[in-house]
TORKOL-4160 file (C-alpha; in steps of 0.2 Angstrom, whole numbers, padded with zeros to 4 digits, m for minus):
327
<pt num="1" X="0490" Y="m0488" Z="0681"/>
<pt num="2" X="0495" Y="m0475" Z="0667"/>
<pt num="3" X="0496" Y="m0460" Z="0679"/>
<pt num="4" X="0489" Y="m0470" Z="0696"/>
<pt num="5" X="0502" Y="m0464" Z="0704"/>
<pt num="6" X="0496" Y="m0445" Z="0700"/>
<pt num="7" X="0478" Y="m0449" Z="0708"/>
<pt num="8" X="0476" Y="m0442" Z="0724"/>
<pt num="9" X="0482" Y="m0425" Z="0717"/>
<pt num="10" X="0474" Y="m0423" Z="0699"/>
<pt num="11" X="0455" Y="m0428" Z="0711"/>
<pt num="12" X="0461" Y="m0413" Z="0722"/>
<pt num="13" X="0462" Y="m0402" Z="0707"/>
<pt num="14" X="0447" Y="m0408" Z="0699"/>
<pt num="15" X="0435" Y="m0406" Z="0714"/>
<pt num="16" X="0442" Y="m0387" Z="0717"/>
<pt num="17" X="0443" Y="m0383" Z="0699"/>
<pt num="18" X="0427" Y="m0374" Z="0694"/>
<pt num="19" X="0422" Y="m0376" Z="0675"/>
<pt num="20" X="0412" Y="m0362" Z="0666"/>
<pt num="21" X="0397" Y="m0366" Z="0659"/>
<pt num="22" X="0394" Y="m0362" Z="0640"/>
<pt num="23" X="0385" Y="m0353" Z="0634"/>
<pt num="24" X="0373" Y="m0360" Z="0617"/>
<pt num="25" X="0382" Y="m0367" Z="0604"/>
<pt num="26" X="0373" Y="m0361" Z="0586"/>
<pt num="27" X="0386" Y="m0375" Z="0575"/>
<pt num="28" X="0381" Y="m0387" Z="0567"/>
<pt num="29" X="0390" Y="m0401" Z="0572"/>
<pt num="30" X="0384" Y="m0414" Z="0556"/>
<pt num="31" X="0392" Y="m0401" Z="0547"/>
<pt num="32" X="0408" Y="m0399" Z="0556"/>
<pt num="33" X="0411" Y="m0417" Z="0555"/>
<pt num="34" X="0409" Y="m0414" Z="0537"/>
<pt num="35" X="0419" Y="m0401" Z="0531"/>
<pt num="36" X="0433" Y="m0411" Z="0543"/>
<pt num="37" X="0445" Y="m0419" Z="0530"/>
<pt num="38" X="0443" Y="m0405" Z="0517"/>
<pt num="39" X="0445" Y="m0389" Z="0529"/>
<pt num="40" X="0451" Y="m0395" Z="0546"/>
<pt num="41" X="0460" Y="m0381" Z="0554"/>
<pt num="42" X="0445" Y="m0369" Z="0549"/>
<pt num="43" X="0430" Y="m0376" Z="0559"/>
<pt num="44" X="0440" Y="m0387" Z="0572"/>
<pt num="45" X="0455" Y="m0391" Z="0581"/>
<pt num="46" X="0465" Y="m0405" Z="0587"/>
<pt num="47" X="0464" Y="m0405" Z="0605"/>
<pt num="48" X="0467" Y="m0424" Z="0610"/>
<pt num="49" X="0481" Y="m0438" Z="0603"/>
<pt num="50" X="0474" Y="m0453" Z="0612"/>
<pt num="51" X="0477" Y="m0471" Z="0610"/>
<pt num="52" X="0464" Y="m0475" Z="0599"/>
<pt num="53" X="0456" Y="m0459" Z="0592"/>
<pt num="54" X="0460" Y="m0439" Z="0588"/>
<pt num="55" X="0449" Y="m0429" Z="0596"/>
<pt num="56" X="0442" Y="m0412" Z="0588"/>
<pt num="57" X="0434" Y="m0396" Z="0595"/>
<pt num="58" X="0426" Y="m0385" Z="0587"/>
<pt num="59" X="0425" Y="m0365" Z="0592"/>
<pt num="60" X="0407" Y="m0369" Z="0598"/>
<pt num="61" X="0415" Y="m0383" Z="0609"/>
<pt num="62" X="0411" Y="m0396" Z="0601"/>
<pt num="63" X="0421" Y="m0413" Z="0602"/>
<pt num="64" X="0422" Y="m0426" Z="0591"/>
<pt num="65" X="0433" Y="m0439" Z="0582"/>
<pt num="66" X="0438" Y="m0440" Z="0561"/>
<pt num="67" X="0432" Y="m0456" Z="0561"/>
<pt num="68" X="0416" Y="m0460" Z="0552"/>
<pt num="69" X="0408" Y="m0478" Z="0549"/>
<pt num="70" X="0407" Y="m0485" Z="0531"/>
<pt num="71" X="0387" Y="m0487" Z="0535"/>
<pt num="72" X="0385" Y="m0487" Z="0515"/>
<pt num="73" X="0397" Y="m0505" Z="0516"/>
<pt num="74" X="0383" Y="m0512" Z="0530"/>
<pt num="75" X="0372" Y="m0524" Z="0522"/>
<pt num="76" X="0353" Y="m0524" Z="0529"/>
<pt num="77" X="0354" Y="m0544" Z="0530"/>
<pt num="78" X="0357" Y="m0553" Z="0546"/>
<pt num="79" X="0372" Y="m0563" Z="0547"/>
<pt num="80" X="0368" Y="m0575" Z="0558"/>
<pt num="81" X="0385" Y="m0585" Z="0558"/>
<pt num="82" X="0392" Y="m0567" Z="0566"/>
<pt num="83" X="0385" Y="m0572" Z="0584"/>
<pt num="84" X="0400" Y="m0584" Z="0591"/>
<pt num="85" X="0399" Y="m0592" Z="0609"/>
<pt num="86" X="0411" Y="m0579" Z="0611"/>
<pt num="87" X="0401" Y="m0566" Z="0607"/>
<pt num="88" X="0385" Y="m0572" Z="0613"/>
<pt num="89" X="0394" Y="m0572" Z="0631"/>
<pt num="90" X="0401" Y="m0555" Z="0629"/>
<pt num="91" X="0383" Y="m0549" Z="0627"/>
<pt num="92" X="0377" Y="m0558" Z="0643"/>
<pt num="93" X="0390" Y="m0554" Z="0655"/>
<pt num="94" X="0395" Y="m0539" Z="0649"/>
<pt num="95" X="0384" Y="m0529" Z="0638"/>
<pt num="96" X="0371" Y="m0534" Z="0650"/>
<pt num="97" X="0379" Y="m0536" Z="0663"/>
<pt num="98" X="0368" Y="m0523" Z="0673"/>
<pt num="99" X="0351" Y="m0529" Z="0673"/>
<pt num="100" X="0344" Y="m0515" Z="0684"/>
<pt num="101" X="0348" Y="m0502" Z="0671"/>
<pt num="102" X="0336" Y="m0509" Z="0658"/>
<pt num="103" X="0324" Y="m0511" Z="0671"/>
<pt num="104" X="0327" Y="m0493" Z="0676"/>
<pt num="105" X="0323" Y="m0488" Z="0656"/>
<pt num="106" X="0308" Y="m0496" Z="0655"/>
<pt num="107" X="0301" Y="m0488" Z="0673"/>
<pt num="108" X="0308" Y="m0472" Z="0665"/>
<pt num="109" X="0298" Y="m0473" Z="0651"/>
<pt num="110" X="0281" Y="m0477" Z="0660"/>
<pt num="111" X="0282" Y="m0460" Z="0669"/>
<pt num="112" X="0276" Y="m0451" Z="0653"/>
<pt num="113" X="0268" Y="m0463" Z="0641"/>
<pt num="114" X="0256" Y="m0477" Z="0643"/>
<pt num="115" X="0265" Y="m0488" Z="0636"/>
<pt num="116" X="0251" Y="m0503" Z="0636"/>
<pt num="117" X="0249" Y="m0507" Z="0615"/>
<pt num="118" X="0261" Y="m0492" Z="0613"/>
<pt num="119" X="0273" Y="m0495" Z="0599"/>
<pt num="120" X="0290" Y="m0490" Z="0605"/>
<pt num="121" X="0308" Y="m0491" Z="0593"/>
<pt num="122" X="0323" Y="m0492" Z="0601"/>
<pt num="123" X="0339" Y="m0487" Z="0591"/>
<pt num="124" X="0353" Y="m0499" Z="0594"/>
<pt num="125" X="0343" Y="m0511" Z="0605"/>
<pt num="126" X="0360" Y="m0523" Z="0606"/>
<pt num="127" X="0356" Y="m0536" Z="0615"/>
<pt num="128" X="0337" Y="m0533" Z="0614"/>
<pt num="129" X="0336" Y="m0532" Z="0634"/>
<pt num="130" X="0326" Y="m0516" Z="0637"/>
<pt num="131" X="0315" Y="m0522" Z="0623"/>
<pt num="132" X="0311" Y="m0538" Z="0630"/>
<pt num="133" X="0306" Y="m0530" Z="0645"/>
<pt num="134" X="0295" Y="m0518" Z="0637"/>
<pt num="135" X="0287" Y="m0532" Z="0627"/>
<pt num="136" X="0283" Y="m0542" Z="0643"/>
<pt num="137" X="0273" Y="m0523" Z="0648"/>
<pt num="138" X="0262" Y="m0526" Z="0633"/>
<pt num="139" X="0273" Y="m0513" Z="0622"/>
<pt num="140" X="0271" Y="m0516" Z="0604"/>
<pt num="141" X="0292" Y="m0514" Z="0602"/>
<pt num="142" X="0303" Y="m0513" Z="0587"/>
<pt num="143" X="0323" Y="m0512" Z="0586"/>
<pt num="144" X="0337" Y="m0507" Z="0574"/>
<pt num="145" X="0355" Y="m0514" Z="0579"/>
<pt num="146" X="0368" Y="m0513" Z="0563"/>
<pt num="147" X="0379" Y="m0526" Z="0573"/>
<pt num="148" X="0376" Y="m0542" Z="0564"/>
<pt num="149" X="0379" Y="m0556" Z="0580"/>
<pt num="150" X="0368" Y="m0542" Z="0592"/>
<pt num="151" X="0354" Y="m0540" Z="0580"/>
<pt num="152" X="0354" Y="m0561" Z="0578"/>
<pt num="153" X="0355" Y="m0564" Z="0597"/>
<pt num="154" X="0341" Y="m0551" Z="0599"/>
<pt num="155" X="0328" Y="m0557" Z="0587"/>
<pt num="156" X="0333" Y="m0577" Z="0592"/>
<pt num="157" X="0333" Y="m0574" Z="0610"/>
<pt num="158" X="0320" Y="m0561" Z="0614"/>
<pt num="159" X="0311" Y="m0564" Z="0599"/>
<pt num="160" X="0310" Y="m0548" Z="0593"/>
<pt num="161" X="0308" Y="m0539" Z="0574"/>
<pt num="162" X="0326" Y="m0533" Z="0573"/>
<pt num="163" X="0330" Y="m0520" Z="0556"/>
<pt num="164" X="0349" Y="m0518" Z="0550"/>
<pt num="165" X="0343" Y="m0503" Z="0542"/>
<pt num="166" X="0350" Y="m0488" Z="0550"/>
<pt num="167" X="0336" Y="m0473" Z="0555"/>
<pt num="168" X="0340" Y="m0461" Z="0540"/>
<pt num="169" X="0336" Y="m0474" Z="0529"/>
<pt num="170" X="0320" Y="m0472" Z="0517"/>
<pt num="171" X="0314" Y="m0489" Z="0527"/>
<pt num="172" X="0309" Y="m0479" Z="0542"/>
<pt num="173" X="0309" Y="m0462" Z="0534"/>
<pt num="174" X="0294" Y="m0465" Z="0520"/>
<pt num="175" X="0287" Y="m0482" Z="0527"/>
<pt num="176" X="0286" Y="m0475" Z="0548"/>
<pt num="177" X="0284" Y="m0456" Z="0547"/>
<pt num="178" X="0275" Y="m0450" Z="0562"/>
<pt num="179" X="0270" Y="m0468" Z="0567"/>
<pt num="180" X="0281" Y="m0472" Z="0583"/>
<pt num="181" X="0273" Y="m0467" Z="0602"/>
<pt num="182" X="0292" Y="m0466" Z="0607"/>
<pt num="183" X="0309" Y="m0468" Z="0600"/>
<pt num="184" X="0322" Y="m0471" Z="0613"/>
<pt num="185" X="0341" Y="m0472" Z="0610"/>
<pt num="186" X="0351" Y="m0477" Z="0625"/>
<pt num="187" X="0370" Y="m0474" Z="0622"/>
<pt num="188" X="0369" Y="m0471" Z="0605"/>
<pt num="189" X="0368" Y="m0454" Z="0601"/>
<pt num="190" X="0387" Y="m0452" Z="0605"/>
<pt num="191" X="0393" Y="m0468" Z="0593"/>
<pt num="192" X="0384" Y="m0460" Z="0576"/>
<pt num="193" X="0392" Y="m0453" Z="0561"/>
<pt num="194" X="0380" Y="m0438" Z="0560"/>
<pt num="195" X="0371" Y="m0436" Z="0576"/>
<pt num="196" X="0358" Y="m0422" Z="0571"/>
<pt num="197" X="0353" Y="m0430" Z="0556"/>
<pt num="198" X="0352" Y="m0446" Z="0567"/>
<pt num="199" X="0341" Y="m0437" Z="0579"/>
<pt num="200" X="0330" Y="m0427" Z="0567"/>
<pt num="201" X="0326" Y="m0444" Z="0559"/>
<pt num="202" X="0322" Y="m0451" Z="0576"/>
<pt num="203" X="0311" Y="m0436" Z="0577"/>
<pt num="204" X="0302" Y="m0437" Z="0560"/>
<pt num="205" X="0297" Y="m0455" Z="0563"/>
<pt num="206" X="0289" Y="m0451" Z="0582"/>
<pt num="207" X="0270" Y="m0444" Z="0580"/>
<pt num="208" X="0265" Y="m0428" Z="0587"/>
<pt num="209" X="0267" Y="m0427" Z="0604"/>
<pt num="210" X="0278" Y="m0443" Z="0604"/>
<pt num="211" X="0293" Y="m0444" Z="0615"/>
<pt num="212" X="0311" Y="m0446" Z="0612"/>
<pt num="213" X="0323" Y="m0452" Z="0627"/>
<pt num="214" X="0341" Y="m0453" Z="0626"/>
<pt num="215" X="0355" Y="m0456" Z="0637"/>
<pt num="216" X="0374" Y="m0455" Z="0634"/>
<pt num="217" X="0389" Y="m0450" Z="0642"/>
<pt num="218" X="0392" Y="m0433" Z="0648"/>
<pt num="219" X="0405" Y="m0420" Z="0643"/>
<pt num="220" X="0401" Y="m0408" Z="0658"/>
<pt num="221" X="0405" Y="m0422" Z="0672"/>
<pt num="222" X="0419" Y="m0429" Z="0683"/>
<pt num="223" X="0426" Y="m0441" Z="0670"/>
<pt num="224" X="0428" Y="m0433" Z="0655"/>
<pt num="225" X="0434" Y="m0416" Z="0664"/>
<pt num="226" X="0448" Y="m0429" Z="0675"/>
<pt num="227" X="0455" Y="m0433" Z="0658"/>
<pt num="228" X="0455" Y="m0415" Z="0651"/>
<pt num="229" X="0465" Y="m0411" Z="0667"/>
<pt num="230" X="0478" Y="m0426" Z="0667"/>
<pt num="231" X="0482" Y="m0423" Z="0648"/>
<pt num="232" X="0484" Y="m0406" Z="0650"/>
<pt num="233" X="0496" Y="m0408" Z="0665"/>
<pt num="234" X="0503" Y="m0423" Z="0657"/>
<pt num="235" X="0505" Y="m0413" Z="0642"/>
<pt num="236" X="0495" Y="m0429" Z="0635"/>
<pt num="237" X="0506" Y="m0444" Z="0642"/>
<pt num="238" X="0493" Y="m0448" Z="0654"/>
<pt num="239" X="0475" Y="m0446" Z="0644"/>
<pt num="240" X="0465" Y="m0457" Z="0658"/>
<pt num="241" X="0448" Y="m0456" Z="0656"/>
<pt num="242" X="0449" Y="m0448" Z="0638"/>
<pt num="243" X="0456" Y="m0465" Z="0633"/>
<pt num="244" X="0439" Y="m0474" Z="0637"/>
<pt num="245" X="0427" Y="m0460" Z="0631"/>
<pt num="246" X="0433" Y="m0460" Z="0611"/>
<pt num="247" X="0437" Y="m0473" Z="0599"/>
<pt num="248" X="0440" Y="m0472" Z="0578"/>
<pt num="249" X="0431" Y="m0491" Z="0579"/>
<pt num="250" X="0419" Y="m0498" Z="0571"/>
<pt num="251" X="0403" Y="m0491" Z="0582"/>
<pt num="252" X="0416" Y="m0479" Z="0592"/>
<pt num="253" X="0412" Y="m0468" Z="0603"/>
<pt num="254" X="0414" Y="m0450" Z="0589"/>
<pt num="255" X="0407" Y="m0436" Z="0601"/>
<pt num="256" X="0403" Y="m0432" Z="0619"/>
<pt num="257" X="0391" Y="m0420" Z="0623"/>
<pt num="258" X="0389" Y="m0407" Z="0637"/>
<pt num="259" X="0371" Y="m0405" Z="0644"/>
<pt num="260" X="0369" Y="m0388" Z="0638"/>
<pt num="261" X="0373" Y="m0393" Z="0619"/>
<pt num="262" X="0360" Y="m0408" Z="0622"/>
<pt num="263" X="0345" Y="m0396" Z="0627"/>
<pt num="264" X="0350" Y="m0384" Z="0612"/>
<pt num="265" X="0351" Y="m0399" Z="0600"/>
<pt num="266" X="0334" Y="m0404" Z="0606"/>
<pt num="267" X="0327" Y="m0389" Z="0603"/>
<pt num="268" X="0333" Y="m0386" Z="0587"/>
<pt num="269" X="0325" Y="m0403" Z="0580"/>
<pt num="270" X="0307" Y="m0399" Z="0589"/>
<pt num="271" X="0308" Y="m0407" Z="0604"/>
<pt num="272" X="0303" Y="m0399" Z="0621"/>
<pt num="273" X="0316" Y="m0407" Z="0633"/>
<pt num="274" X="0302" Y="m0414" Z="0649"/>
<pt num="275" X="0318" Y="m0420" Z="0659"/>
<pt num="276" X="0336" Y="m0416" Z="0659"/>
<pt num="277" X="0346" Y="m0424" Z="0672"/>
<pt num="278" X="0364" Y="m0432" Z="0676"/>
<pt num="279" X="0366" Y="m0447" Z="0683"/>
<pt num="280" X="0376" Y="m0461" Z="0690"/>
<pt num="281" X="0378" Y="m0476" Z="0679"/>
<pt num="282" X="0391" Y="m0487" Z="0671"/>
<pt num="283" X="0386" Y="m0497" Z="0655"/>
<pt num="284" X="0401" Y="m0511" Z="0660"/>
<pt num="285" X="0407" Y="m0519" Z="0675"/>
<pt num="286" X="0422" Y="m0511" Z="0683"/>
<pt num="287" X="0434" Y="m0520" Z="0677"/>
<pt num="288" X="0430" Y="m0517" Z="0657"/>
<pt num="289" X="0436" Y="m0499" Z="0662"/>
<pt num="290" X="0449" Y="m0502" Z="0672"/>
<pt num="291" X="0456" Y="m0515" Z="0659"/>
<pt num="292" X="0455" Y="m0498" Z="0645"/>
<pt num="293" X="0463" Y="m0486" Z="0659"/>
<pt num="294" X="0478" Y="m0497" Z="0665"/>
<pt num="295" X="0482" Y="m0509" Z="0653"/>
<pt num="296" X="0488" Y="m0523" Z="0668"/>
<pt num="297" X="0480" Y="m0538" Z="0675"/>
<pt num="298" X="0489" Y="m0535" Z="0690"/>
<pt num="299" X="0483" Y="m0515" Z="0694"/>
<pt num="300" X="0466" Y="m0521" Z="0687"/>
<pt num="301" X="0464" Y="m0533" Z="0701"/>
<pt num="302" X="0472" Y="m0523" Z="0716"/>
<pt num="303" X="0461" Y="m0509" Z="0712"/>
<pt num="304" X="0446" Y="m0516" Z="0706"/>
<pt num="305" X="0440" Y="m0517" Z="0725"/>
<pt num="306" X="0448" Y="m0499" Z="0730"/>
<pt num="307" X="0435" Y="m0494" Z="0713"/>
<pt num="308" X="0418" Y="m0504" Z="0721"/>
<pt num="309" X="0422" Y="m0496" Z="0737"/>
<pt num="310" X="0426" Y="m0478" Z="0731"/>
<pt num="311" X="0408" Y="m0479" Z="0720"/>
<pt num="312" X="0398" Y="m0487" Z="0735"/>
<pt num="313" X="0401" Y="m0471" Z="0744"/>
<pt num="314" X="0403" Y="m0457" Z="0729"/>
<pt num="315" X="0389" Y="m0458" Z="0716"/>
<pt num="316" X="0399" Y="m0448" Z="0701"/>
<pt num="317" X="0384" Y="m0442" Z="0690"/>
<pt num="318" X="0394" Y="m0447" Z="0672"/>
<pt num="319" X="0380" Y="m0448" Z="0661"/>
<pt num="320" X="0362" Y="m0436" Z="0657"/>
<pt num="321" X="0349" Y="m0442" Z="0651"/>
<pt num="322" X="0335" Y="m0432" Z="0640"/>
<pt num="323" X="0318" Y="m0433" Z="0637"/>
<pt num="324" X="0309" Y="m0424" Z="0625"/>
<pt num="325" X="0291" Y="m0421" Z="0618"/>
<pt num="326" X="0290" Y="m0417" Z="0599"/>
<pt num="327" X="0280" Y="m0404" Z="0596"/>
């Protein structure tokens, strides 16, 4: 492992190292990102050199990549020759690899709507799991997914009415203004190009009183802080968990957000936040992080039953998820 050998110490210092809390971050981060490539050193440093991203923060705190997708290249047209055996697979046994976490979406969203002939968008449904579900529920349910071979396998498998046009669009904006009960974007928030604007256009479409729910890693929370330690001790030989939280890829990861900026970004866009909570979950199996943290076959399968055992007794909370009401 890059930097296994450093574990057991670098965990001591996490679990007695105490973080400050921040206080309210008044940037605005679409901005930021922005002004970037004309004006970097003004608005934002760079704090991380990882493998496959640069990592900016702001003075506010904020941290994000340089890296934006070419949306404006992204046809609205299925391709339907994009979804391989290869890919199809990657969807089932990965993507969706944890069943119980689309099950767990769907129960989270029946504690504040009644979701029987509510009509319910989900922003980068992938594989259309969570949809499927909420469609069994008697939810009338729409996705977007930009990804050509996970919008095909969605619609074909599930079918579902899958849209390639991105929220911001004048599709949803002008044709579903204040029409959806609830807009839901699970690990998505943080792989945008322009996150407010994606989320005030999530908003606009939601009627009064509609809810937004979102989930995405969190900044504030034993992985991301692990990396920050490592690299800075490391002087950023040994990145560790930073390397598996950004990416300057096509649907990368471009920001991680602490809880506290979440609940301001809420409440900036006219949402009061219902529920704020971290919690456990990993979106892959095991091994698809360890493969990005160790880069060896070999330490990948010697550790990966040290790693089910460590997380069968220690439930690291390393996402949040949000809930808010517009108002």
């Amino acid at each position: 492992m890059r930097g296994d050998s450093c574990f057991p110490w670098f965990m001591s210092f996490f679990f007695f190292h105490r973080v400050k809390s921040a206080p309210m971050n008044k940037e605005n981060l679409d901005a930021l990102k922005n002004a970037l490539k004309e004006h970097p050193a003004e608005r934002a440093r760079l704090r991380y050199k990882l493998k496959n991203a640069n990592v900016y923060v702001s003075k506010g705190g904020y941290h994000f990549t340089d890296y934006l997708d070419p949306l404006e290249e992204i046809s609205p047209e299925i391709n339907a020759s994009e979804l391989s055996d290869q890919e199809a697979a990657y969807i089932e046994t990965q993507l969706q690899a944890n069943s119980q976490k689309f099950k767990h979406q769907v129960e989270t969203l029946k504690k504040y709507l009644s979701i029987e002939n509510a009509q319910v968008l989900d922003i980068g449904c992938g594989g259309g799991l969570f949809l499927s579900l909420l469609k069994q529920e008697g939810v009338l349910v729409v996705g977007i997914e930009l990804s050509d071979s996970r919008a095909y396998y969605a619609a074909t498998k599930h079918g579902l009415e899958i849209h390639k046009r991105p929220i911001e669009s004048d599709y949803w904006q002008k044709g579903y203004k204040g029409f959806f009960d609830a807009v839901t974007l699970w690990d998505v928030i943080e792989h945008v190009n322009f996150p407010l604007r994606t989320l005030q256009s999530a908003v606009n479409v939601l009627k009064k009183g509609g809810l937004l729910l979102i989930d995405t890693p969190c900044r504030d929370s034993f992985y991301h802080q692990v990396g920050e330690i490592t690299y800075r001790l490391s002087r950023g030989k040994y990145p560790t968990f930073l390397n598996a939280m950004y990416s300057s890829h096509l649907f990368g990861h471009k920001q991680i957000f602490s809880t506290t900026e979440m609940k301001d970004i809420f409440a900036s866009s006219s949402l009061e936040v219902v529920e704020l909570q971290k919690f456990h979950e990993l979106s892959f199996p095991y091994d698809f992080y360890l493969k990005k943290l160790l880069h060896s076959e070999v330490l990948v399968n010697i550790s990966l039953p040290l790693v089910r055992a460590f997380f069968s007794l220690f439930k690291i909370r390393n996402k949040m998820l949000v809930i808010g009401r517009k108002i």
